[in-house]
C-alpha positions as CSV (number, residue, x, y, z in Angstrom):
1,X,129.3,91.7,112.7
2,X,128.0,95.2,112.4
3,X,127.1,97.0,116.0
4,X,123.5,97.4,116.6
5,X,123.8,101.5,116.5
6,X,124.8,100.9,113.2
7,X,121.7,98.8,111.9
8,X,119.7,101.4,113.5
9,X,121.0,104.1,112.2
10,X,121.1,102.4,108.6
11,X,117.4,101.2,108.9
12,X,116.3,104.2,110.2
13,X,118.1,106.1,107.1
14,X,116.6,103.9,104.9
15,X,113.4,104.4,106.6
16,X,113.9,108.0,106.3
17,X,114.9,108.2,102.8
18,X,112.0,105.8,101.3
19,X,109.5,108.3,103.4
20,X,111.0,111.4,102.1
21,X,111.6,110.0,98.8
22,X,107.9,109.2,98.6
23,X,106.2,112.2,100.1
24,X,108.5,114.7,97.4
25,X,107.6,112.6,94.5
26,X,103.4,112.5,95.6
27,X,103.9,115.9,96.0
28,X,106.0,116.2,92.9
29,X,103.4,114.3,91.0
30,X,100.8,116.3,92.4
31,X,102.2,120.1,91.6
32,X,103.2,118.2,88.3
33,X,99.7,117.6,87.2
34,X,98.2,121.3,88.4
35,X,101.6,122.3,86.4
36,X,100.1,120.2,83.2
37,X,96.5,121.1,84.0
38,X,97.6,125.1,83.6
39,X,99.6,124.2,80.7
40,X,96.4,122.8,79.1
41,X,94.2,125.9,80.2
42,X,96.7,127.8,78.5
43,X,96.7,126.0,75.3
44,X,93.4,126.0,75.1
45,X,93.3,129.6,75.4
46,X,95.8,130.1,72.9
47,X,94.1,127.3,70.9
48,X,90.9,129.8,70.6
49,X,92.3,133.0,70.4
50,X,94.3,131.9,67.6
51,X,90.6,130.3,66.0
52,X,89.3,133.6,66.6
53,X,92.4,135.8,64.9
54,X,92.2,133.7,61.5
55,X,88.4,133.7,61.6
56,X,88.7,137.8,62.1
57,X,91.5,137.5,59.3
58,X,89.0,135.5,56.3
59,X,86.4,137.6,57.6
60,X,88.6,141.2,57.3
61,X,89.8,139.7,54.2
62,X,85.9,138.7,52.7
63,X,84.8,141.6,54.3
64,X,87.3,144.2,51.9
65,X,86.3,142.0,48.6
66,X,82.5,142.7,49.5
67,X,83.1,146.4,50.4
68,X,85.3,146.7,47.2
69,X,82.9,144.7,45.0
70,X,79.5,147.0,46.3
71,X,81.8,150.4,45.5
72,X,82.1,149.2,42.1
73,X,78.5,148.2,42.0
74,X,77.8,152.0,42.7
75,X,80.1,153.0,40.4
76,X,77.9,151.4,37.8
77,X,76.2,153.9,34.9
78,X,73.5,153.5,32.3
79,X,73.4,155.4,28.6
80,X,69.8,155.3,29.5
81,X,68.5,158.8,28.4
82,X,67.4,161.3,31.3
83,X,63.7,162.0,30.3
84,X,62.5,163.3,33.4
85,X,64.6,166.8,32.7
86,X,63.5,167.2,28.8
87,X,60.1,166.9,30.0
88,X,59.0,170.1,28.4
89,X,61.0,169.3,25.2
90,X,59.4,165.5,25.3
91,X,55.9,167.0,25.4
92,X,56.6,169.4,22.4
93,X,58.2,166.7,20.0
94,X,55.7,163.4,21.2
95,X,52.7,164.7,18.4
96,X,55.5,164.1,15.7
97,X,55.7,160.3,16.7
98,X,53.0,157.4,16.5
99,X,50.2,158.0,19.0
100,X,51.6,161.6,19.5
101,X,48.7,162.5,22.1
102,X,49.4,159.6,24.4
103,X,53.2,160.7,24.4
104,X,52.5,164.5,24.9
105,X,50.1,163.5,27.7
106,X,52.6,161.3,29.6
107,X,55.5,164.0,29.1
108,X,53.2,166.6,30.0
109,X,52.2,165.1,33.3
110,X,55.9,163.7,34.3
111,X,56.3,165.6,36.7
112,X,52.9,165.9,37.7
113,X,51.5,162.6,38.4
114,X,54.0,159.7,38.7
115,X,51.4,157.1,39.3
116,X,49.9,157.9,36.2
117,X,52.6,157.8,34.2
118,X,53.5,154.2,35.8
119,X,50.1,153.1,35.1
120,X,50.5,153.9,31.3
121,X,53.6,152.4,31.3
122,X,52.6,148.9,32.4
123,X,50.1,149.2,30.1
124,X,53.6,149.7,27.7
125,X,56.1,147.1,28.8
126,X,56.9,145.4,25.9
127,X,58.2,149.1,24.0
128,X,60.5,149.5,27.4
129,X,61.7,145.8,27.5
130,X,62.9,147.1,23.9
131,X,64.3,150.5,25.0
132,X,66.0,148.9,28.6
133,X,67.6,146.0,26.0
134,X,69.3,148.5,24.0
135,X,70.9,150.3,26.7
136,X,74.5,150.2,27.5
137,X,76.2,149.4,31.2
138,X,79.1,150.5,32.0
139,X,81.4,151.0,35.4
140,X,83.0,154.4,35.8
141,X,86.6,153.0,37.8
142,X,87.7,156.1,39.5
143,X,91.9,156.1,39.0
144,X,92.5,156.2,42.9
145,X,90.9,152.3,42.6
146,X,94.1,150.7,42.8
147,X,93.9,147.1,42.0
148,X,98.0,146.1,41.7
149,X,99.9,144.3,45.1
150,X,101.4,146.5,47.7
151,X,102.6,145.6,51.6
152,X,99.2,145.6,52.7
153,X,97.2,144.2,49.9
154,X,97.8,141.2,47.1
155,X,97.0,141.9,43.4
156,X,93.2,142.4,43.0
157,X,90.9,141.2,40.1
158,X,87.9,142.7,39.0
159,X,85.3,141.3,36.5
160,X,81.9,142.9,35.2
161,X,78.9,140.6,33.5
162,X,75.6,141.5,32.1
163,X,72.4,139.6,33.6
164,X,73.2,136.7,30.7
165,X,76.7,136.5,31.9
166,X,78.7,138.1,29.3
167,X,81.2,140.2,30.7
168,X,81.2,143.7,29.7
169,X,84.5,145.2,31.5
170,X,87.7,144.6,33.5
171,X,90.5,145.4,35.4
172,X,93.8,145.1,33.6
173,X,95.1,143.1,36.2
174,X,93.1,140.0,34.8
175,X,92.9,140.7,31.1
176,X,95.4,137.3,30.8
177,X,93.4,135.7,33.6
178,X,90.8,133.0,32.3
179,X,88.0,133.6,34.7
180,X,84.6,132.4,33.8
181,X,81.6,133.3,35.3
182,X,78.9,131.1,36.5
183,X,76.2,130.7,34.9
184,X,74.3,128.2,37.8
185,X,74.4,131.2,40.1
186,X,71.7,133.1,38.3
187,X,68.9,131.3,39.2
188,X,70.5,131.2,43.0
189,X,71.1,135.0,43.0
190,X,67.5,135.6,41.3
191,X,65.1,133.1,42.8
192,X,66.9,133.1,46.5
193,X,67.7,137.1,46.4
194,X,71.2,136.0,47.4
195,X,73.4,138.9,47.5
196,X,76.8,137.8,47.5
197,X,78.7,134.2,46.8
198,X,82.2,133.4,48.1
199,X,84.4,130.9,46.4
200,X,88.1,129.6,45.8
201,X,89.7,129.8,42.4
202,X,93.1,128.9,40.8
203,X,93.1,130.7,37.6
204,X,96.9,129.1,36.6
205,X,98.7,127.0,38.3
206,X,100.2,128.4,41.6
207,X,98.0,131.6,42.0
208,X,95.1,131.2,44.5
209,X,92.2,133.8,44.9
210,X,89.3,134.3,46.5
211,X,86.6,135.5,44.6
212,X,82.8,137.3,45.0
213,X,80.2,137.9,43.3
214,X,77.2,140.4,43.6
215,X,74.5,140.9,41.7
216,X,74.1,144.8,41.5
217,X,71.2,147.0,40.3
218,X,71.9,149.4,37.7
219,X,70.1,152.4,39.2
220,X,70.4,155.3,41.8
221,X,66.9,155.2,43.0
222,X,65.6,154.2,46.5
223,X,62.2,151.9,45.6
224,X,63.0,148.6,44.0
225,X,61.3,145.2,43.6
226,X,62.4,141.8,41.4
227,X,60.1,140.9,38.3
228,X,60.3,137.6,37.3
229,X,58.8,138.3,33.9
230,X,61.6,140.6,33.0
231,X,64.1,139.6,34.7
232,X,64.6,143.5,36.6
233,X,64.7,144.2,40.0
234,X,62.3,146.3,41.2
235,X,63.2,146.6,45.5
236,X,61.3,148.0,48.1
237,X,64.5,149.0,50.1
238,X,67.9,148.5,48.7
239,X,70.0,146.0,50.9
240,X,73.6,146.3,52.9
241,X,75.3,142.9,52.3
242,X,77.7,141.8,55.5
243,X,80.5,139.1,54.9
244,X,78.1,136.5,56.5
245,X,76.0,136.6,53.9
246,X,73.2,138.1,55.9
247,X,71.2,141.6,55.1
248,X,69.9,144.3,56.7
249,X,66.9,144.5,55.3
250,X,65.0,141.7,53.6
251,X,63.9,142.0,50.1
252,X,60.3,142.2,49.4
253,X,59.3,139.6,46.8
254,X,55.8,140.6,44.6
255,X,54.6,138.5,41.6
256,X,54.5,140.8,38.3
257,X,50.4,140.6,38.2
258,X,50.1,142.1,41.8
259,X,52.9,144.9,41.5
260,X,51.4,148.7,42.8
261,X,54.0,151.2,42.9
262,X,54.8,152.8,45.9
263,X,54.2,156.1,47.2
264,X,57.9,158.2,46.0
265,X,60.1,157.5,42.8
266,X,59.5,154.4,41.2
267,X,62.0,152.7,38.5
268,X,62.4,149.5,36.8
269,X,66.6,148.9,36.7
270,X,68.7,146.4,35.0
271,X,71.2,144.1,36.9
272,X,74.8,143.4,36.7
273,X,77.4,140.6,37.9
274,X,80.2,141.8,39.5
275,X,82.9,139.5,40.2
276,X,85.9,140.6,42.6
277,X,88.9,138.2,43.7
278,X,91.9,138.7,45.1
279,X,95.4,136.7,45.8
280,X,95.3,134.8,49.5
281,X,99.0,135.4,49.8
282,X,98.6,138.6,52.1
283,X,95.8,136.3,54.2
284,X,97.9,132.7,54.3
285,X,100.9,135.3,55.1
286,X,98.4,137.2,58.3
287,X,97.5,133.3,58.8
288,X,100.8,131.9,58.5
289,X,101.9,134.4,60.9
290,X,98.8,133.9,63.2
291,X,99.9,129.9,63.6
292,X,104.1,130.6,64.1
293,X,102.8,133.2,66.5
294,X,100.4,130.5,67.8
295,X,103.2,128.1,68.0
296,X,105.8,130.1,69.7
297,X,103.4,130.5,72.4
298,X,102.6,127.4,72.6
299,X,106.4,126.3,72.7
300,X,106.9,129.3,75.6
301,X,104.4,128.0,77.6
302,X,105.7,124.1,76.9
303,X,109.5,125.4,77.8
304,X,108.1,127.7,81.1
305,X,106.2,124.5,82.3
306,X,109.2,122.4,81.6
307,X,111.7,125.0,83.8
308,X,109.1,125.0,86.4
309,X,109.0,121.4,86.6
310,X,112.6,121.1,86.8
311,X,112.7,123.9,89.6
312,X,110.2,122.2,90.9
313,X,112.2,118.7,91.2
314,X,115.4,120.4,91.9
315,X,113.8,122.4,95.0
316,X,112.5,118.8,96.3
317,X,115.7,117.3,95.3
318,X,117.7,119.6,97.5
319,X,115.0,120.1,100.2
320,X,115.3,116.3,100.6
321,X,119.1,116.3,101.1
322,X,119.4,119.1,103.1
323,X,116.9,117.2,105.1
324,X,118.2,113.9,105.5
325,X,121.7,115.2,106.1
326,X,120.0,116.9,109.7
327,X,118.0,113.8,110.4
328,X,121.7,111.7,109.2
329,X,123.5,114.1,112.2
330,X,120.9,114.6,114.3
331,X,119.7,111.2,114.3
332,X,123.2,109.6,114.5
333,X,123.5,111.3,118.0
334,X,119.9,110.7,119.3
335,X,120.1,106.8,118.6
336,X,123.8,107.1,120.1
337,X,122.2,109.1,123.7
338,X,119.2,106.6,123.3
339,X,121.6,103.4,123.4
340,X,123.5,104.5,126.4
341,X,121.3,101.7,128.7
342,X,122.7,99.0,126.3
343,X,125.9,100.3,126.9
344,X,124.8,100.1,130.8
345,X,123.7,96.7,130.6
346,X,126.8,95.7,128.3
347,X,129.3,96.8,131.1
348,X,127.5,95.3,133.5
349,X,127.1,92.0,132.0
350,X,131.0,92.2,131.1
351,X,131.8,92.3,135.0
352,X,129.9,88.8,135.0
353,X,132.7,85.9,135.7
354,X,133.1,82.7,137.3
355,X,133.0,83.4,140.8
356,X,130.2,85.9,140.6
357,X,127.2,85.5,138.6
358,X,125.6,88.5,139.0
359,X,124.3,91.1,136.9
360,X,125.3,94.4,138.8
361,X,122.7,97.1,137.3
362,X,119.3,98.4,138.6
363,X,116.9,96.9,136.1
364,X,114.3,99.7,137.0
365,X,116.8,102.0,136.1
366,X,116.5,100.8,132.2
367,X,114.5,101.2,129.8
368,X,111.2,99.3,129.9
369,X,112.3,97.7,126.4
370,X,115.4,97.1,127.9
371,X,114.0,95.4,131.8
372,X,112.6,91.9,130.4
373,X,116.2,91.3,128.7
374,X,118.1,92.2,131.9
375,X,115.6,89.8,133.6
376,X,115.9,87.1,131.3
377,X,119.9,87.6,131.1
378,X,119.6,87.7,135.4
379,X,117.9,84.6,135.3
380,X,119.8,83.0,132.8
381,X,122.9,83.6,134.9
382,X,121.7,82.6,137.9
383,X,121.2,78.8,136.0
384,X,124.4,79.1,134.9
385,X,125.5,79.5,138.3
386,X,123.3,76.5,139.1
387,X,124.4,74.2,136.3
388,X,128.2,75.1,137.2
389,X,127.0,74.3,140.6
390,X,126.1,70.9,139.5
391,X,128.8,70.4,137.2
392,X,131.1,70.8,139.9
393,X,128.7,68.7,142.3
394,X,128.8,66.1,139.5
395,X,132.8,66.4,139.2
396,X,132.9,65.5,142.7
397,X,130.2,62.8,143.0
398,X,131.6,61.1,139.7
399,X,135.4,61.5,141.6
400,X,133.3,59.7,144.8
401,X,131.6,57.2,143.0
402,X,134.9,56.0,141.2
403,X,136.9,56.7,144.2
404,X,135.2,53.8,146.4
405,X,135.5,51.1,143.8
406,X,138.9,52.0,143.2
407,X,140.2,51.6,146.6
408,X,138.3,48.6,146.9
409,X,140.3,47.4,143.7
410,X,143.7,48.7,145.0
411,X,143.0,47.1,148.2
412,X,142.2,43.8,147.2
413,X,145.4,43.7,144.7
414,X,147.6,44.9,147.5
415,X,146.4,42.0,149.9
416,X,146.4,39.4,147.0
417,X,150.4,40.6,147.0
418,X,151.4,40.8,150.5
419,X,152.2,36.7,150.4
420,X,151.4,34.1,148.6
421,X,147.8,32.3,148.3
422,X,146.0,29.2,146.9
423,X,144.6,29.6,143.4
424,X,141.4,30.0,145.2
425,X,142.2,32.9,147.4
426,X,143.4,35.0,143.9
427,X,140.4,33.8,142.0
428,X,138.0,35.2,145.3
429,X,140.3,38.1,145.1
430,X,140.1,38.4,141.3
431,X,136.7,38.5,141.7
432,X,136.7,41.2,144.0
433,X,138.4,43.1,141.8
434,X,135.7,42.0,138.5
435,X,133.0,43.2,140.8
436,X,134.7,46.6,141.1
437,X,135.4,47.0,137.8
438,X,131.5,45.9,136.8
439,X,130.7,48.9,139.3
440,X,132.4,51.4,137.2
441,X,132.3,50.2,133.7
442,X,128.5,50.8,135.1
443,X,128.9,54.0,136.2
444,X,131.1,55.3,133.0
445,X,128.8,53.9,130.7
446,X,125.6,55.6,132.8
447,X,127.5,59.0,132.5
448,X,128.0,58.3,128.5
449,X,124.5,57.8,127.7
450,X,123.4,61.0,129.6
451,X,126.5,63.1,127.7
452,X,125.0,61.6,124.6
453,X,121.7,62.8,125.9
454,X,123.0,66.5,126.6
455,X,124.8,66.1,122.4
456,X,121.7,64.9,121.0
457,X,123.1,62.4,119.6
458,X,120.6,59.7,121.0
459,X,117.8,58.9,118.5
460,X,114.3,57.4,119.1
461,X,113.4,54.5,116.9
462,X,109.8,53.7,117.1
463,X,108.1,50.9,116.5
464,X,105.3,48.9,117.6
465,X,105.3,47.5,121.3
466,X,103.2,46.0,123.6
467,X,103.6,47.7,126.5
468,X,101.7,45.0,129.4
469,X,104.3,42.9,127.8
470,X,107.3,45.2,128.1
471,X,106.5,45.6,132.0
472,X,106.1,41.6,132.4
473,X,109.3,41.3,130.9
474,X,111.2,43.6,133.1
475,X,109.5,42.6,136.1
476,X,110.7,38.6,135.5
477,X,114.7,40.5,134.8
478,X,114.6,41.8,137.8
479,X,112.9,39.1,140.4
480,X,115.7,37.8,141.5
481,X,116.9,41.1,143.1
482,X,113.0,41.0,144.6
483,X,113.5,37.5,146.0
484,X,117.1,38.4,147.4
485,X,115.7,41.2,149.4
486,X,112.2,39.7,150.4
487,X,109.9,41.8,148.6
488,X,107.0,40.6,147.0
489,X,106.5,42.2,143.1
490,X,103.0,42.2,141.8
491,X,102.5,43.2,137.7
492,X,98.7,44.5,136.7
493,X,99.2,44.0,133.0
494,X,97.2,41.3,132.5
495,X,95.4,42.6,128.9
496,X,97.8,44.2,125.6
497,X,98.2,47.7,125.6
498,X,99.4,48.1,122.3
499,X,102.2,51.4,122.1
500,X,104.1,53.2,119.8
501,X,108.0,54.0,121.4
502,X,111.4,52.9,121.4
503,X,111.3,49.1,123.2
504,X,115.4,49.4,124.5
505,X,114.4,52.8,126.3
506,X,111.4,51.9,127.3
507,X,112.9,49.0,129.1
508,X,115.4,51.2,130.5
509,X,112.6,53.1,131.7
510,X,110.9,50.2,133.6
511,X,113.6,48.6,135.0
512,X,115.1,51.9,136.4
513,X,112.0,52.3,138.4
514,X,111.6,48.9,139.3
515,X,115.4,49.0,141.0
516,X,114.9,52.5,142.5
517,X,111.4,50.8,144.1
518,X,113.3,47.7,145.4
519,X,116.5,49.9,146.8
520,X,114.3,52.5,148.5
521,X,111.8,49.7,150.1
522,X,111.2,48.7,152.9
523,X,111.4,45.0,154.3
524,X,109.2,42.6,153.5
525,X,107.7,45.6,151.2
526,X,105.8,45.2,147.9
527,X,105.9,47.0,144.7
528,X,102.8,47.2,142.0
529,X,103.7,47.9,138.3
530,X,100.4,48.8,136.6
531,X,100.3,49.3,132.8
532,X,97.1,50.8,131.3
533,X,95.8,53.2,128.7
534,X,94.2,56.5,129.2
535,X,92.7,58.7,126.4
536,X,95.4,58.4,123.9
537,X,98.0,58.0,126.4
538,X,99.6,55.1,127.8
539,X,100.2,55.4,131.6
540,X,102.7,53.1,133.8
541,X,103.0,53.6,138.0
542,X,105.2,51.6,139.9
543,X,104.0,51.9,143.6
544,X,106.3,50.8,146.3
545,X,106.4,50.7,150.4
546,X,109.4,52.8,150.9
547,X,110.7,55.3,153.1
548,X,109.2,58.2,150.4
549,X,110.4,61.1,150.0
550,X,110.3,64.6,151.8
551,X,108.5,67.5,150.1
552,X,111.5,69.5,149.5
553,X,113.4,66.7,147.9
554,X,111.0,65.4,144.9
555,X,112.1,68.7,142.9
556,X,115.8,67.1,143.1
557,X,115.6,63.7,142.8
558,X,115.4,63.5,138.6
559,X,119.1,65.5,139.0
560,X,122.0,63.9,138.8
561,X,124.2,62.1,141.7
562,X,121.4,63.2,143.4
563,X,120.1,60.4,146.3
564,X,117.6,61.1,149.1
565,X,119.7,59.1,151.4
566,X,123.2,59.1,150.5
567,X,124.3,57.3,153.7
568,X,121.9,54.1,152.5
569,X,122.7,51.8,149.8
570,X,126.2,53.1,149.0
571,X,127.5,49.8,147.2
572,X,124.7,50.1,144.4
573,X,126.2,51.2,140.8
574,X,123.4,53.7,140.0
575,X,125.1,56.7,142.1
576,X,122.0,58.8,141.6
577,X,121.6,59.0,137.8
578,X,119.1,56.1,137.1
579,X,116.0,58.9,137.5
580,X,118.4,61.4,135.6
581,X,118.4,59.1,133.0
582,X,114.8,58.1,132.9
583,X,113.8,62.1,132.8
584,X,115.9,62.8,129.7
585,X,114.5,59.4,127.9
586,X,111.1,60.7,128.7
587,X,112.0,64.4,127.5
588,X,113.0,62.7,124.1
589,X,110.0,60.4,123.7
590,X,107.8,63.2,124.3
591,X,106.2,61.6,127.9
592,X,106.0,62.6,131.2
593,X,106.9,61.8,134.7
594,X,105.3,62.6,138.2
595,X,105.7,61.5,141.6
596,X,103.9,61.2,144.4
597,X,105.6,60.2,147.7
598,X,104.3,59.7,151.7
599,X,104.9,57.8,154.7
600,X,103.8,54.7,153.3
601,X,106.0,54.8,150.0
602,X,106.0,56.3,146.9
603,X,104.7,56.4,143.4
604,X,105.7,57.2,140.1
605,X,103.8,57.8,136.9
606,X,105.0,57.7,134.1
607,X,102.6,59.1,130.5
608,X,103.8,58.4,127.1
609,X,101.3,59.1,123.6
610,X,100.3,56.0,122.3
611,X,100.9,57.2,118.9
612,X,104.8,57.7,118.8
613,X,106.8,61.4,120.1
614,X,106.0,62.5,116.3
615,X,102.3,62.5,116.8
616,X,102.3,63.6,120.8
């Protein structure tokens, strides 16, 4: 059987390790989580700078294709004569032409009065519409315009249309491209003054470009404005396109009837298509690199939250054992100091034997969890030392009781065989010895039923009874005993009292008392057996005129070979264990017994539930 140390030192181990096992993993789970939490932040952060690198990467890469687009828009020339410097020359030759003087007039005041001159030629548009049809468009490429691959740049694509959307010039680079233009974006470019449109294309299979397309003036002047009759731009102030889509300066939209020419240079300019696209491989490359870049970061920061939850559980992990191994030594030595008083009150109780039954130790010395047991244990001894009082009391009444019927036997054999006698001198002399016998076969068969008592081996078997009957009963068994010794017996049981009990012990019970009441009475005495029923309970008192019983002696008379008066009455069989009996029936049946004693007799009561032991 393990020691107690030892199942306190195991409990309090386990104790130890659930609470430390517990704390580290709250605290575990809670660093865990702000672990997780930063780990998220971080992502996040990744997340958008990464958002915000590709966005800056489409919008670097838009941004080059508009910036490239609008230098070839600049770069865009007109076979349109330059009248303004052969004024002189226009003015001399104009007479030799239709309507001469209207010619020489407008020549002649060129440089003189601009308004004029645009005056006369709204008056004139339809000749211009003429002249501005016939003139040829063309885009002067400078060689430094590079438009092949290199480490920086993919191959480039450049396309030229006229305002009907045929094109009128290209770069090399797509002369076995099939790129068309679109014709729905006309009306979008013209009626919305949109200045530049984005889009995807995959002119064969496997190359993918991105593609713009502006819609370019083909002049060098400032003032310009869009006529709707004509199809020109005429704009107030030319525009600066962004990658967004959005300008710098809003274009002023006039209808053709209300047009007035500014103050300055005033011209009326065809427009141009110009379509530039080239190959997303250096962009899905910068993006590409943009998400591996975006994903080894986010696999760094998954692997440094990972090692710093590992440290994290290892530096628990080892915290918690260096712990529990102090608290395993230290606490193996405290719990041995602090069970030094059972060690105490062990030795002491080990010097306990059967001459001496005391517990030698100074109970306020101990511990105050440790003072109730000693008390109990001291008390417990000292009944120890009482029932091996009695056992050895009981040894020698039992030796005293059998003794004295004994000699009587061994007497009355030895005088049947000192001569010889009539048959009827050995038949009074056998019947000396039957009546010794009877006297203890009595008494051995009084000490059986109490050891069966003390085994537990007696059972109750209840069953109905009526109890005024039950005392009647015993009273008529033992009347003639009365009669002999000139008592008068008087039963009060006149109505049923009906009971539930054991009718053999019960009877037992009874006739005990009724014997003890005739033995301890007086002459000419009387004895009153009442039975009657009191709130649930049935209650029986034999009253008798005896000598009683002293104060000090009612605490011992239920003990065994226990008698008031041992000098009195010594041929009765009972030898003091009739009431011994009657107290352990009662114990089993679950009743009660009291007694009240004085100089004019004594009185016992006896309680029993009406209902059975079970239900008591």
């Amino acid at each position: 059987m393990r020691s107690i140390r030892f199942s306190l030192i195991v409990y309090f181990l386990a104790l130890l390790a659930v609470s430390l096992g517990g704390i580290s993993w709250l605290a575990y789970r809670s660093l865990a989580e702000t672990l997780r939490e930063k780990q998220g932040s971080t992502n996040a952060l990744i997340e958008s700078q990464y958002v915000t690198l590709c966005k800056e990467a489409r919008i670097a890469f838009d941004k080059r294709l508009l910036n490239r687009a609008q230098t070839l828009g600049h770069l865009a020339r007109s076979s349109r004569p330059l009248y303004e410097p052969l004024n002189a020359l226009g003015a001399v030759s104009s007479p030799l032409h239709p309507q001469g003087a209207w010619n020489a007039a407008l020549w002649a005041q060129q440089g003189v009065n601009r308004e004029l001159v645009w005056m006369v030629r709204k008056l004139r548009m339809e000749p211009q519409k003429r002249w501005i049809e016939g003139t040829e468009i063309y885009i002067d490429v400078p060689d430094d315009f590079v438009f092949s691959a290199d480490a920086t740049h993919g191959q480039e694509y450049f396309l030229a249309y006229t305002r009907h959307g045929q094109m009128f010039q290209r770069s090399e680079s797509a002369k076995n491209l099939e790129i068309t233009f679109d014709e729905q974006l006309i009306p979008t470019f013209m009626e919305q003054h949109a200045v530049e449109h984005f889009d995807n294309i995959e002119p064969k299979p496997g190359l993918h470009l991105r593609r713009i397309t502006i819609m370019e003036p083909v002049t060098r002047f400032r003032y310009m404005t869009f006529d709707k009759e004509w199809q020109y731009l005429r704009f107030a102030t030319r525009p600066r396109a962004t990658p967004s889509g959005r300008t710098e300066a809003k274009t002023q939209k006039e209808p053709a009837e209300a047009m007035r020419p500014p103050s300055g240079e005033v011209t009326i300019a065809p427009v141009i298509y110009i379509q530039y696209a080239g190959s997303t491989d250096v962009l899905e490359r910068r993006l590409k690199d943009l998400t591996d870049d975006r994903d080894e970061k986010l696999a760094a920061v998954a692997e440094e939250t990972r090692e710093a939850r590992v440290a994290l559980r290892n530096r628990f992990l080892w915290i918690c054992l260096a712990a529990f191994a102090a608290i395993v030594v230290g606490g193996t030595v405290l719990i041995r100091h602090g069970l030094v008083p059972l060690d105490r009150l062990s030795e002491a109780v080990s010097q306990v034997s059967a001459k001496d039954f005391r517990l030698k130790i100074d109970q306020g010395a101990l511990p105050r969890e440790l003072q109730p047991i000693a008390a109990r244990l001291s008390k417990t001894l000292d009944q120890l030392q009482c029932a091996f009082d009695r056992e050895k009391q009981a040894a020698a009444d039992i030796s005293h009781e059998l003794r004295t019927p004994l000699a009587a036997m061994m007497t009355t054999l030895e005088v049947a065989l000192k001569k010889s006698r009539t048959p009827a001198e050995y038949r009074e002399l056998i019947e000396e010895c039957r009546a010794s016998g009877e006297h203890m076969a009595d008494l051995v068969e009084r000490l059986l039923a109490l050891a069966r008592l003390d085994a537990g081996a007696v059972a109750i078997k209840s069953e109905p009874v009526d109890a005024a009957g039950l005392a009647r009963q015993c009273a008529q068994l033992v009347r003639p005993l009365v009669e002999e010794r000139g008592l008068t017996l008087r039963v009060h049981a006149d109505e049923p009292v009906p009971l539930e009990s054991d009718p053999d012990k019960l009877r037992e019970i009874v006739t005990n008392l009724l014997h003890n009441a005739i033995q301890y009475n007086k002459p000419s005495g009387i004895i009153d057996l009442d039975v009657s029923r009191d709130n649930g309970h049935v209650r029986l008192e034999v009253r008798d005129t005896g000598i009683g019983i002293a104060p000090e002696q009612r605490q011992r008379i239920f003990e065994r070979f226990y008698r008031a008066d041992p000098s009195r009455h010594s041929d009765t069989p009972h030898a003091g264990l009739g009431l011994a009996i009657v107290k352990s029936y009662l114990d089993l049946m679950g009743g009660a017994i009291s007694v009240d004693s004085g100089q004019d007799g004594s009185t016992f009561v006896v309680e029993l539930p009406a209902d059975g032991p079970s239900r008591a």
